[in-house]
TORKERO-819550 format. One record per atom (N, C-alpha, C, O): residue in one letter; y, z, x. Coordinates in pm, whole numbers, plus 50000, padded with zeros to 5 digits. Example, Ala and Ser with C-alpha at 12.3 -4.5 7.8 and 13.67 -1.06 7.14 Angstrom:
<vobas>
VOBA  r     c2     c3     c1
VOBA  A  49431  50780  51319
VOBA  A  49550  50780  51230
VOBA  A  49670  50780  51320
VOBA  A  49668  50846  51424
VOBA  S  49775  50708  51285
VOBA  S  49894  50714  51367
VOBA  S  50003  50787  51290
VOBA  S  50114  50804  51341
</vobas>
This chain:
<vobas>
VOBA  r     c2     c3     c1
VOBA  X  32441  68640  13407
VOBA  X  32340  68685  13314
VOBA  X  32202  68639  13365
VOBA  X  32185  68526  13409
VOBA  X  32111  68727  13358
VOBA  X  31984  68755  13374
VOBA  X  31910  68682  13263
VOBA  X  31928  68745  13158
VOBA  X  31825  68562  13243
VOBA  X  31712  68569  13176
VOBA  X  31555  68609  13223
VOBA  X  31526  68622  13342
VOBA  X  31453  68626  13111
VOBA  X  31350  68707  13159
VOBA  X  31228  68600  13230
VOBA  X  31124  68627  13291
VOBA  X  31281  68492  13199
VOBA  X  31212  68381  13223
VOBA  X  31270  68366  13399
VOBA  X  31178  68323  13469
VOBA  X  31368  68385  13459
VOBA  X  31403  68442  13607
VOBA  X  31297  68550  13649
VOBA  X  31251  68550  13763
VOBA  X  31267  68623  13572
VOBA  X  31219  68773  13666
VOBA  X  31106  68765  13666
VOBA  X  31047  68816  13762
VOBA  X  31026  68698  13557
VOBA  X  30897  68726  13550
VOBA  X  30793  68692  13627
VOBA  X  30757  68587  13574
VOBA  X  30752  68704  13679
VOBA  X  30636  68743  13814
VOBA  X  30682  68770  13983
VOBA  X  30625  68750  14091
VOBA  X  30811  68824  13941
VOBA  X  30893  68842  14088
VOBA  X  30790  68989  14126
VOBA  X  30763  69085  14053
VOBA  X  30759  68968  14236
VOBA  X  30729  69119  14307
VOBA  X  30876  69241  14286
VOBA  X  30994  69207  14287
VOBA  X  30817  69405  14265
VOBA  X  30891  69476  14300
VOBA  X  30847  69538  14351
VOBA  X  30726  69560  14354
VOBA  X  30962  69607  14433
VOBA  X  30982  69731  14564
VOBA  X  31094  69845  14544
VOBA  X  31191  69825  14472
VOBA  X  31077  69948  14603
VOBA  X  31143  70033  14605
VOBA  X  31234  70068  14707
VOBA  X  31225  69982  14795
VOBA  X  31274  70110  14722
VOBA  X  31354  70130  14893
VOBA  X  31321  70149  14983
VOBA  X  31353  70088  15085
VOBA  X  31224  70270  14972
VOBA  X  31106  70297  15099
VOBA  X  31036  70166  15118
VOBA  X  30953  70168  15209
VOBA  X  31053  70029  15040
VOBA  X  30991  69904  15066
VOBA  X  30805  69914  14999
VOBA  X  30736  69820  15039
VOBA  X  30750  69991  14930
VOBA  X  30626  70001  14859
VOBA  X  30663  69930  14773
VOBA  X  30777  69920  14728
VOBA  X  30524  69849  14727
VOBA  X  30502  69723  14672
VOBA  X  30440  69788  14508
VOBA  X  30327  69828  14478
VOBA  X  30561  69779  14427
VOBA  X  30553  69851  14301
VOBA  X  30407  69776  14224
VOBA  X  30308  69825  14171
VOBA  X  30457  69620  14253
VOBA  X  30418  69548  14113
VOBA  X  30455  69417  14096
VOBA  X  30517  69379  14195
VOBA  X  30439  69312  13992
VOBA  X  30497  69254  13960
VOBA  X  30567  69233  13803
VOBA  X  30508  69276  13704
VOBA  X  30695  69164  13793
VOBA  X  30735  69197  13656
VOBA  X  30659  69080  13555
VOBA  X  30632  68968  13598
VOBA  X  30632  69118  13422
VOBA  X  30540  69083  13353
VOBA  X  30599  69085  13211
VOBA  X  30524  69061  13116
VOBA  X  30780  69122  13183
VOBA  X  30815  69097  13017
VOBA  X  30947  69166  13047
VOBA  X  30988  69194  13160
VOBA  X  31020  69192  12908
VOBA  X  31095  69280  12907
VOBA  X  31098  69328  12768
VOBA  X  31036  69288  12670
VOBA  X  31210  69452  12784
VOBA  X  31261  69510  12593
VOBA  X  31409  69432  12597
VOBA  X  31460  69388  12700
VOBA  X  31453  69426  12495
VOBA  X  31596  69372  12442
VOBA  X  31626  69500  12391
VOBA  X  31543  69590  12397
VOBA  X  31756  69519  12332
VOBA  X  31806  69583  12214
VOBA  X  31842  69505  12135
VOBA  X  31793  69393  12142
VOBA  X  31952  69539  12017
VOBA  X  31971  69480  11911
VOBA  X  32078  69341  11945
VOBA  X  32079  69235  11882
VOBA  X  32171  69381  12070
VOBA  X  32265  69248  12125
VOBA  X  32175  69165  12208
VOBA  X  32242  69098  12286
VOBA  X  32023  69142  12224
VOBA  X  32023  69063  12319
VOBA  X  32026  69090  12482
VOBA  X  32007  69018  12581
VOBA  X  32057  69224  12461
VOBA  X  32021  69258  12628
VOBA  X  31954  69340  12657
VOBA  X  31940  69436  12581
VOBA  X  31863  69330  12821
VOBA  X  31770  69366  12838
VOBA  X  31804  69493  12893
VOBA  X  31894  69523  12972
VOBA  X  31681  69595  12813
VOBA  X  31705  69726  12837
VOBA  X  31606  69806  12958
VOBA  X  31634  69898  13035
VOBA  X  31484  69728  12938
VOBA  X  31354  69764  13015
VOBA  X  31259  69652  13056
VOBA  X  31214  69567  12978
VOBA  X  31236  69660  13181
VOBA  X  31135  69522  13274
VOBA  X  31007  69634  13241
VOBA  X  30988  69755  13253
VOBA  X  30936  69520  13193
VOBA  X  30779  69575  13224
VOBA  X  30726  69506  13330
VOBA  X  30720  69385  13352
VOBA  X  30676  69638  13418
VOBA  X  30659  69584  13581
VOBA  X  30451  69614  13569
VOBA  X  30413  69724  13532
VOBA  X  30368  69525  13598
VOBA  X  30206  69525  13558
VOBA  X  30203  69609  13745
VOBA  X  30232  69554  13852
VOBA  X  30169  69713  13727
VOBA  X  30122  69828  13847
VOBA  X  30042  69777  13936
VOBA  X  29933  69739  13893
VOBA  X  30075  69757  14113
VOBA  X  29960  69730  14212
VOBA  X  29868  69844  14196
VOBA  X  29901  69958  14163
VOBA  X  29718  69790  14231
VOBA  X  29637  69887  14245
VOBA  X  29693  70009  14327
VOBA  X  29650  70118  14292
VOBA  X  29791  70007  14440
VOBA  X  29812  70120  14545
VOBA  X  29917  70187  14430
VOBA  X  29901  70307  14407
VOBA  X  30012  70126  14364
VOBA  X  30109  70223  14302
VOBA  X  30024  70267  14168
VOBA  X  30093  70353  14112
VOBA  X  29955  70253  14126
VOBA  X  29846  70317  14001
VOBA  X  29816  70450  14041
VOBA  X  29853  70550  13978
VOBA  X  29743  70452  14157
VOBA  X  29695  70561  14197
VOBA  X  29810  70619  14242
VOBA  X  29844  70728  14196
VOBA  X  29887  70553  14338
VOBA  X  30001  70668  14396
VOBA  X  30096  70727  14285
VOBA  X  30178  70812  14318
VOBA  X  30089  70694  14187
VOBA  X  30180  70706  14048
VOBA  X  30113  70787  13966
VOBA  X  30168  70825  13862
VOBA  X  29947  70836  14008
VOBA  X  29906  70913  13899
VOBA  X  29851  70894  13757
VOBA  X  29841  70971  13661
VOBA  X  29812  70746  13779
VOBA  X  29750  70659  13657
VOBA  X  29612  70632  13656
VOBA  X  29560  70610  13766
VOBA  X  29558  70630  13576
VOBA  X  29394  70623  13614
VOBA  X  29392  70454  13546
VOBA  X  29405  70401  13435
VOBA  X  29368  70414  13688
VOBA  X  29313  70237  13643
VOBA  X  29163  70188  13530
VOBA  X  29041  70201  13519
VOBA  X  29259  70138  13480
VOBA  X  29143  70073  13352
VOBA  X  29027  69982  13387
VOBA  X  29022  69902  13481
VOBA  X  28947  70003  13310
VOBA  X  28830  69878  13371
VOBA  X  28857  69772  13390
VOBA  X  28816  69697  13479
VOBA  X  28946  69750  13293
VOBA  X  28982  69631  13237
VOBA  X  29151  69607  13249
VOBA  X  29195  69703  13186
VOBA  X  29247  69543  13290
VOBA  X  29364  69501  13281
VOBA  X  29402  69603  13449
VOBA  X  29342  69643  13549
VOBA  X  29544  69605  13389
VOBA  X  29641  69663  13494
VOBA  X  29717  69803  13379
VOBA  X  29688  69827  13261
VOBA  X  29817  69873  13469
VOBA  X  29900  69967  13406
VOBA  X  30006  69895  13386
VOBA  X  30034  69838  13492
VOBA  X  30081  69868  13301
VOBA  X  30213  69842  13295
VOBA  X  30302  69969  13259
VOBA  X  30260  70051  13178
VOBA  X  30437  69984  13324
VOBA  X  30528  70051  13314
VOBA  X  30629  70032  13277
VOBA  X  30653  69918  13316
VOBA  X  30740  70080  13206
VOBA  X  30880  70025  13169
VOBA  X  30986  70064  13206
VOBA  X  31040  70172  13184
VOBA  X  31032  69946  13285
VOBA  X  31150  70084  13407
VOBA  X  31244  70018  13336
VOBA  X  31226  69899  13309
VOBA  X  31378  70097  13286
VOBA  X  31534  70088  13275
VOBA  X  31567  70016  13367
VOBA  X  31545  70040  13485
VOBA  X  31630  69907  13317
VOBA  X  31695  69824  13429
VOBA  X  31841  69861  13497
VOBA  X  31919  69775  13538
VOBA  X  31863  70006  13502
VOBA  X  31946  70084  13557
VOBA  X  31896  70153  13717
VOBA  X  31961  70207  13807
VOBA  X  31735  70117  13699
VOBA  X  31708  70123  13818
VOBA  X  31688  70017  13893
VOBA  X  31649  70048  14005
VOBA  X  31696  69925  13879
VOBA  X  31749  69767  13961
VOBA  X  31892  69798  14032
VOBA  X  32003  69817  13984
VOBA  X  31846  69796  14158
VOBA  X  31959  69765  14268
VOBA  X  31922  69599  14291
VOBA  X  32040  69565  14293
VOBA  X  31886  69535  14300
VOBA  X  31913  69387  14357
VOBA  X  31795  69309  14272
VOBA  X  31697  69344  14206
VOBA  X  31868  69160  14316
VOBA  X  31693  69110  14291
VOBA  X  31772  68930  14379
VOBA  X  31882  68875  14386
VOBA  X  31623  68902  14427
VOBA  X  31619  68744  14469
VOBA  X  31481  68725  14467
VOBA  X  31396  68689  14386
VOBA  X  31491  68773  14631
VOBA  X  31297  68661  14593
VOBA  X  31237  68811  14559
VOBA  X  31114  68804  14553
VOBA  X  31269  68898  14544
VOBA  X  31203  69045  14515
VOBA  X  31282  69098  14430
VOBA  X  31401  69067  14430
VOBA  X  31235  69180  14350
VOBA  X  31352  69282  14283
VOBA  X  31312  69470  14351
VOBA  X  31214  69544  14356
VOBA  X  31453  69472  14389
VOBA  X  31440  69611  14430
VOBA  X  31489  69722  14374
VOBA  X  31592  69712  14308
VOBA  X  31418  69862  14391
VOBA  X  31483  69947  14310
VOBA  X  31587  70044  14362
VOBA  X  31622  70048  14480
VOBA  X  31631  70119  14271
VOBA  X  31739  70236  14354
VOBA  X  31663  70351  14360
VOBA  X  31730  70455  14364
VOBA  X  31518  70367  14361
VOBA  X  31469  70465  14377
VOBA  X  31320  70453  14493
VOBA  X  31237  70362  14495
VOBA  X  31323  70573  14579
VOBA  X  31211  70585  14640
VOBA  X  31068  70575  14550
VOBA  X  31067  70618  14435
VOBA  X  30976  70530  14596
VOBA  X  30771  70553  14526
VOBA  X  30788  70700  14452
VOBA  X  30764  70727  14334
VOBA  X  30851  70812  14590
VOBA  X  30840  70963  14502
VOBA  X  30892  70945  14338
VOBA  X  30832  70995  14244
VOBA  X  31028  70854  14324
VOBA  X  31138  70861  14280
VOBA  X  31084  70809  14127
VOBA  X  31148  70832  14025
VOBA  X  30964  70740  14127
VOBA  X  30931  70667  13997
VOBA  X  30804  70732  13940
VOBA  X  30728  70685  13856
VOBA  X  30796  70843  14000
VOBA  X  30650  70927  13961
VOBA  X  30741  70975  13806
VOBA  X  30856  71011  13785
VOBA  X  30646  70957  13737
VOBA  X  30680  71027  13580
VOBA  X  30737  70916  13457
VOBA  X  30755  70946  13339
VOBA  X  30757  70792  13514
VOBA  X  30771  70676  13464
VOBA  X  30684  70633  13361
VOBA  X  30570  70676  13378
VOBA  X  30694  70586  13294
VOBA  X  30613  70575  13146
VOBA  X  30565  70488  13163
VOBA  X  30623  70411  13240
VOBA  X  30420  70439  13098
VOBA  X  30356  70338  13057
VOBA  X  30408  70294  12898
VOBA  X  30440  70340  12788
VOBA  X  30394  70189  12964
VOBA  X  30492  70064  12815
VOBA  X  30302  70097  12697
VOBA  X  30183  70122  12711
VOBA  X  30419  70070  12586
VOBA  X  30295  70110  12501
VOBA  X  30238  69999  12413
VOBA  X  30315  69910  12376
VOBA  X  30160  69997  12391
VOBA  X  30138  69848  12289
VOBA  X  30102  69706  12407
VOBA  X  30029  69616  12366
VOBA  X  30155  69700  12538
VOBA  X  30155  69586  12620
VOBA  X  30037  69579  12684
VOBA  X  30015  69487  12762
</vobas>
């Protein structure tokens, strides 16, 4: 088992190896397990993702932790940079 207090400020990557982000929270459901990492957007994946950077803060996003293939000193995903275009911004964070 995963706590969020492990993940939080781990860098992520994708397979193609682009430098997503770092993770910055998560969602639970009603048992206690985590459904979604909120990953705070590098300036390069903002723009490459189609987000218009704020004056102020970062983008955060909320990826399903169904797209986690691994994690140690990085967490990586099962999807290419193309692969996370359309990914939502976490709302309220």
């Amino acid at each position: 088992m995963v706590k969020v207090s492990e993940i939080n400020g781990k860098k992520v990557i994708t397979t193609d190896a682009f430098n997503v982000g770092k993770v910055s929270g998560a969602e639970m459901d009603d048992q206690w397990k985590i459904t979604h990492v909120h990953v705070d957007l590098s300036k390069e994946a903002t723009n490459e993702l189609g987000f218009k950077k704020p004056v102020l803060g970062h983008i955060t996003i909320c990826l399903p932790v169904n797209q986690i293939q691994g994690f140690g000193d990085v967490i990586t995903l099962s999807k290419t940079r193309e692969g996370l275009k359309g990914i939502p911004e976490c709302k309220g964070s």
